[in-house]
MIFI-494468 format. One record per residue (C-alpha): residue number from 1; residue in three letters; x, y, z. Coordinates in steps of 0.001 Angstrom, whole numbers, plus 500000, padded with zeros to 6 digits. Layout:
// residues N
     k     r       c1       c2       c3
   NUM   ala        X        Y        Z
...
***
This chain:
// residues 127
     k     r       c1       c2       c3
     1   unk   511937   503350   509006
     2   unk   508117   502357   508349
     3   unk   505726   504202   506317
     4   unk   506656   506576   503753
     5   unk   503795   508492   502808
     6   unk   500371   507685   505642
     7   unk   497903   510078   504275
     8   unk   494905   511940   505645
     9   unk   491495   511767   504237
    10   unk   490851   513335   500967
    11   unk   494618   513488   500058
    12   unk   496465   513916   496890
    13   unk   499804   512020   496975
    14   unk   501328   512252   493656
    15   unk   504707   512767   491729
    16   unk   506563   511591   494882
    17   unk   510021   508995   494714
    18   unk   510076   506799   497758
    19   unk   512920   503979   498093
    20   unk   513522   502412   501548
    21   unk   510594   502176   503473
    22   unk   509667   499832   505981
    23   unk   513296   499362   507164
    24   unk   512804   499180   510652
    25   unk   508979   498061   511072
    26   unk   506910   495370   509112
    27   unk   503452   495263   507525
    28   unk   503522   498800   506503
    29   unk   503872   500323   503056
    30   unk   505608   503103   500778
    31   unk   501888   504268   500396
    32   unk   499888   503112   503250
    33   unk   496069   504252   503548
    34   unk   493297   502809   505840
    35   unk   490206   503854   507313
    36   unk   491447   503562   510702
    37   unk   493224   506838   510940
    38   unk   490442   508145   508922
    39   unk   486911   506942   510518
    40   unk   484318   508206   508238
    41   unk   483261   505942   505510
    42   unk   484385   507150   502706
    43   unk   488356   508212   501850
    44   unk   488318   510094   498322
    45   unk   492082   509720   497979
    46   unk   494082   509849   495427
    47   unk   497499   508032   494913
    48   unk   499167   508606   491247
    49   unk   502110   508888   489305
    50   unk   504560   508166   491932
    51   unk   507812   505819   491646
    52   unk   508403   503207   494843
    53   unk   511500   501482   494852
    54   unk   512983   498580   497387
    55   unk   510001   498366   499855
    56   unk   512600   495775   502184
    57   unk   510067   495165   505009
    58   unk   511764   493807   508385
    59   unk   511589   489988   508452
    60   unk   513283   489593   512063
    61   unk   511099   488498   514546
    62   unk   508481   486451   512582
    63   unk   507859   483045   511766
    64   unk   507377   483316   507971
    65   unk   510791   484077   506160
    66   unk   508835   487136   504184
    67   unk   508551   490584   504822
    68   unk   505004   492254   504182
    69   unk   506563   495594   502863
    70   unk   503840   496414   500034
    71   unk   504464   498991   497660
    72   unk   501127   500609   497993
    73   unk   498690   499108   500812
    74   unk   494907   499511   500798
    75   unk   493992   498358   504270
    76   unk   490816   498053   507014
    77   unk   488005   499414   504895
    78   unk   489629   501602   502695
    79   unk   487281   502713   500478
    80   unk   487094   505098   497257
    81   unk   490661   505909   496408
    82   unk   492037   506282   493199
    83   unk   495299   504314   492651
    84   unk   496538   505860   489215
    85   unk   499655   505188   486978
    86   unk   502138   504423   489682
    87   unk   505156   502370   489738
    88   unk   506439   499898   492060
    89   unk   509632   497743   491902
    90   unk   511386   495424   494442
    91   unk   508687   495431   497581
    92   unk   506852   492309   499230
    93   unk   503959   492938   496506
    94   unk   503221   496082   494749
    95   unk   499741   496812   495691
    96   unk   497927   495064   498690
    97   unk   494327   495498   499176
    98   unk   493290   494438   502514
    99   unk   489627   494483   502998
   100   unk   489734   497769   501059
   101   unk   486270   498184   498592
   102   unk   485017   500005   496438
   103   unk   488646   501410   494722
   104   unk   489853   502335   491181
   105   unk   493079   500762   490499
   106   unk   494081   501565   486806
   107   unk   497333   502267   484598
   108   unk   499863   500733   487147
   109   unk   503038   499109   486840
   110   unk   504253   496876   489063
   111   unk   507608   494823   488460
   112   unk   510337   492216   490456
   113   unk   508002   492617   493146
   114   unk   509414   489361   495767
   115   unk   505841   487576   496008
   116   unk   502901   488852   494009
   117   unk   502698   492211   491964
   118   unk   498749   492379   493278
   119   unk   497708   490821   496480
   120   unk   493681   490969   497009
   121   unk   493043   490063   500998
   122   unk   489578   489693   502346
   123   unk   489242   488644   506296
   124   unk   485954   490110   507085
   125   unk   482128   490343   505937
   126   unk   481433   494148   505168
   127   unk   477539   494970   506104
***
């Protein structure tokens, strides 16, 4: 009904199929990491090889006409994660990076995504 896959510090998420997330709940993800859950500074995570399909994202409610169900979301200071040869089709945008730093993103494929197959986000000053 949300997030499909919200991993821990230091995971490996790989070789997974995910289709339907963020059904019920909004501004989630397939893939969602963030430093949040995880409060030390760095994240050394690694998200590759794994198919997302039909991220819908749960528009009810809002005053934009848009879901923001990303495909793979980078968010709050996510930093040093490996985003490697994945593939995402039919989710708000494939990847989001949301005041994320400091990330490899490499070899992906992102495709029919509803707004942008990359969205880069900064909101704050990192010091």
């Amino acid at each position: 009904g949300y997030i499909g896959i919200w991993p821990l510090q230091g995971s490996t998420v790989a070789q997974n199929y995910i289709e339907n997330s963020c059904l019920v709940l909004d501004d989630g993800a397939a893939i969602y990491l963030s430093r949040q859950q995880n409060p030390t500074e760095t994240h050394n995570s690694v998200v590759s090889g794994n198919v997302i399909r039909r991220v819908v994202g749960a528009k009810e409610g809002k005053v934009v006409d848009r879901s923001q169900g990303q495909g793979i979301y980078l968010d709050d200071h996510s930093a040093l994660v490996s985003v490697l040869n994945n593939f995402v089709v039919d989710a708000e945008h494939g990847i989001q990076v949301h005041d994320a730093y400091n990330n490899v993103i490499s070899g992906n494929r992102f495709y029919g995504n509803r707004q942008y197959q990359l969205w880069a986000q900064e909101q704050r000053n990192f010091t």
